[in-house]
N, C-alpha and C positions, 0 to 999 in steps of 0.2 A: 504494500500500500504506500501511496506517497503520502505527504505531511497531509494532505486536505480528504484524505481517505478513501479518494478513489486507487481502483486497480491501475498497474502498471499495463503500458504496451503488453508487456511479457504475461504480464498476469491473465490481460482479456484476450492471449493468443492461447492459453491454457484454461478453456472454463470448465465448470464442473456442471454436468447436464445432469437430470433427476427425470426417473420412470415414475408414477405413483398408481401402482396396481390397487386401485381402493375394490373396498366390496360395496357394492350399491344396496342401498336403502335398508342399510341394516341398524343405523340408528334413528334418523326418521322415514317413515313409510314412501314420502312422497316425494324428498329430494332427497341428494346428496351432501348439503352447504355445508355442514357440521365436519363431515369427514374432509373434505374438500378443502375445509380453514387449517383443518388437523395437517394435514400432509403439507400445506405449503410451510407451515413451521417447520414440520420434522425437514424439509428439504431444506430450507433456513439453518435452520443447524446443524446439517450435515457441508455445509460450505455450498451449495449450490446456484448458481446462476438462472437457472433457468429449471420448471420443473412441468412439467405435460401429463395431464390425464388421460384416459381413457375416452373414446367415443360415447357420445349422447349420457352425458356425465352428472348432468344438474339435475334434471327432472325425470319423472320415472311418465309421465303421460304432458301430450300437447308439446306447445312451442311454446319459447319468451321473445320479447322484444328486449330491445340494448338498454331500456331502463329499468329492466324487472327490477325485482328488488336484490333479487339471487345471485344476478350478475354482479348489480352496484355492490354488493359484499363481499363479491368474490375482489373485485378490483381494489375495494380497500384495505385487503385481508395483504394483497401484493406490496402496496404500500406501504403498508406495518411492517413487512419483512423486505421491503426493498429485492424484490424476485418477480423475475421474468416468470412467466405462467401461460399455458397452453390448454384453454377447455374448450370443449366440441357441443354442440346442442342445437333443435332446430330451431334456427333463429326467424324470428319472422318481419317483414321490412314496411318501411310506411306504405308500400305500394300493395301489401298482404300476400307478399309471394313467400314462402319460406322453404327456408337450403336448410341443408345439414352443412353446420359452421364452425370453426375453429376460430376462435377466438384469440388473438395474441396479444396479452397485458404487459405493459413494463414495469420499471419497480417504481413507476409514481403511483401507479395505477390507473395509468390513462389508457385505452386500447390502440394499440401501434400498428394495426392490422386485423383484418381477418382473410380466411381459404373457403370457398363453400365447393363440397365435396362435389367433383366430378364426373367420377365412374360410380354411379350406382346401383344397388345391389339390394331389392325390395324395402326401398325408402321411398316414403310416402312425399318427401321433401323435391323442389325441383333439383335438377343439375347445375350446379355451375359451371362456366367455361372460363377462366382466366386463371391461368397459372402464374401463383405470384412464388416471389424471395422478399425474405424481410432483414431488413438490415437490423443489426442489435448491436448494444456496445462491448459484444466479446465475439460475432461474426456474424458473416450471413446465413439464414436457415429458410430453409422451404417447410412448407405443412401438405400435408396428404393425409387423406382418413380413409382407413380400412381396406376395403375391394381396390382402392388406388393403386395399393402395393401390387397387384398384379400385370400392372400396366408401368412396362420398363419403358416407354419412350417419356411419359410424367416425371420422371426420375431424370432421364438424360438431359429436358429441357430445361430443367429447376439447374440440373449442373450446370449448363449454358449459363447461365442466369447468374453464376456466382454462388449457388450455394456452396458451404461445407459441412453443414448436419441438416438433415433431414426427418424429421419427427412423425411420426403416422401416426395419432389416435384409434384405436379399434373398437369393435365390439363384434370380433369374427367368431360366425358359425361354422359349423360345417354340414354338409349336404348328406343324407343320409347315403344317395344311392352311387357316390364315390367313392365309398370303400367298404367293403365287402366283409371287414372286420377290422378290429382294430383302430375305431375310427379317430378316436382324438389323439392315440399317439401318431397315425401315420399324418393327420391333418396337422399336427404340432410338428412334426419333420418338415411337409411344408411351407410353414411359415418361418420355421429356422432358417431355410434352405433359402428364401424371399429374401430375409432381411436383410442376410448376407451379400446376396448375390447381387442386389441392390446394391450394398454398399461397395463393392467389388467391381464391377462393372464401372460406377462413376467415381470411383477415389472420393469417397468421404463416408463420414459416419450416419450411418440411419439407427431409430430409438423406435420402435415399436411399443403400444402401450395398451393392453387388453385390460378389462375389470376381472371380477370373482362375480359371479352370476349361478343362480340356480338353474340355469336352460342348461336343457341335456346335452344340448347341442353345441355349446359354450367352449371355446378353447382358452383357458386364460393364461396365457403366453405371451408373456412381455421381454425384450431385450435391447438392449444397447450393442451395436457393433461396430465397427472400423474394415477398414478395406477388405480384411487377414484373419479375422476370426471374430467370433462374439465375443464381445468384454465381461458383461454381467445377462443374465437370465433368470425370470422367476418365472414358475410355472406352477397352477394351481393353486396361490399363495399369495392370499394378500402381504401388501411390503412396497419396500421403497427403493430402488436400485440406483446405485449413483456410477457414472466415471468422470473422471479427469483428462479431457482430452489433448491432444495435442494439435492443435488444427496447422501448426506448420508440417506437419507429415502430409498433408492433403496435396502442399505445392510440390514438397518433395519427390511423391510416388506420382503425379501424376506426369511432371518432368521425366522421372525411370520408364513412365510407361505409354510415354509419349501421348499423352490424352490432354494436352493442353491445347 
């Protein structure tokens, strides 16, 4: 830290990114706020910069609009801990159209962006089409939620773009009549084998971020990776996962591998 207590150069070329696998509506029925306040502390105190929930994270039925109340808490909760924060939920807009939205708070707690998901995947929510990168004061990051991760050209255009972590909010199922046994471990190899290959493919780090869910169908499989392997994974387990990245390996390998 320098004397007026911000991070150095070096410091915000090294952040500390946060998974936060929460279990939905298990303290109150209808939302998540309580857990949601809980976990950006726990990331707060684990040294983290930035911390990303899971898909459709806030409310368990409906949409909110950007002044719910859920939200404006969620934002002030960011500001009390000075943390970047990533929640997902369908948002709905003055015009009454509503995405599935990923929300990016800074540590004022003002909203510095948002992504409305894509590629959808039996969401009642429209599509959106704009692929954005957000600038932060420790790098650039792109947002993707869920079914996105299967669509590697979203991935390569976000790298174009400048990103160097790449964050995907979830709430993946899986399909009964894709596998024949075995289904949530062979469907959790696929998502290992995503996250990676994602990060692999474009030099840089992707965070995957699923809840705990009572749905049979429920994979809860969150992880953190870099170009070369997973860093951290929880699987079936609420919890909070951190790494320490190095985002100058991102210029490094891509220089080795000729992808610049």
């Amino acid at each position: 830290m320098n004397p007026n207590g911000k991070k150095t150069k070096t410091q915000r070329r090294h952040p500390i990114i946060a998974i936060a696998a929460i279990r939905y509506f298990d303290i109150v029925k209808s939302h998540n706020l309580p857990k949601i306040k809980l976990y950006i502390q726990k990331a707060k105190k684990l040294g983290a910069d930035i911390v990303c929930f899971p898909e459709s994270c806030i409310v368990k039925k409906g949409s909110l609009l950007l002044n719910d109340r859920l939200i404006l808490e969620i934002r002030e909760e960011c500001k009390k801990n000075s943390i970047w924060c990533i929640v997902t939920e369908n948002v709905t807009t003055k015009t009454k159209k509503t995405y599935n939205t990923s929300l990016l708070i800074g540590r004022d707690g003002k909203i510095k962006g948002h992504y409305e998901k894509i590629n959808l995947s039996g969401d009642t929510a429209i599509a959106g089409n704009k692929i954005k990168v957000f600038k932060t004061d420790f790098g650039k990051i792109g947002i993707t939620i869920c079914w996105d991760l299967t669509f590697s050209s979203l991935f390569q255009e976000m790298k174009r773009m400048g990103a160097e972590i790449i964050f995907c909010p979830a709430q993946w199922n899986y399909e009964t009549p894709s596998h024949e046994h075995s289904h949530k471990k062979r469907e959790l190899e696929i998502l290992r084998a995503m996250t990676l290959a994602r990060a692999h493919e474009n030099i840089l780090f992707v965070a995957l971020c699923n809840p705990i869910m009572p749905n049979k169908t429920q994979v809860s499989y969150s992880a953190i990776s870099d170009p070369h392997h997973i860093l951290k994974e929880l699987i079936d387990k609420e919890g909070i996962i951190t790494a320490k990245i190095d985002l100058g390996e991102i210029q490094k390998f891509r220089k080795y591998y000729r992808k610049e």
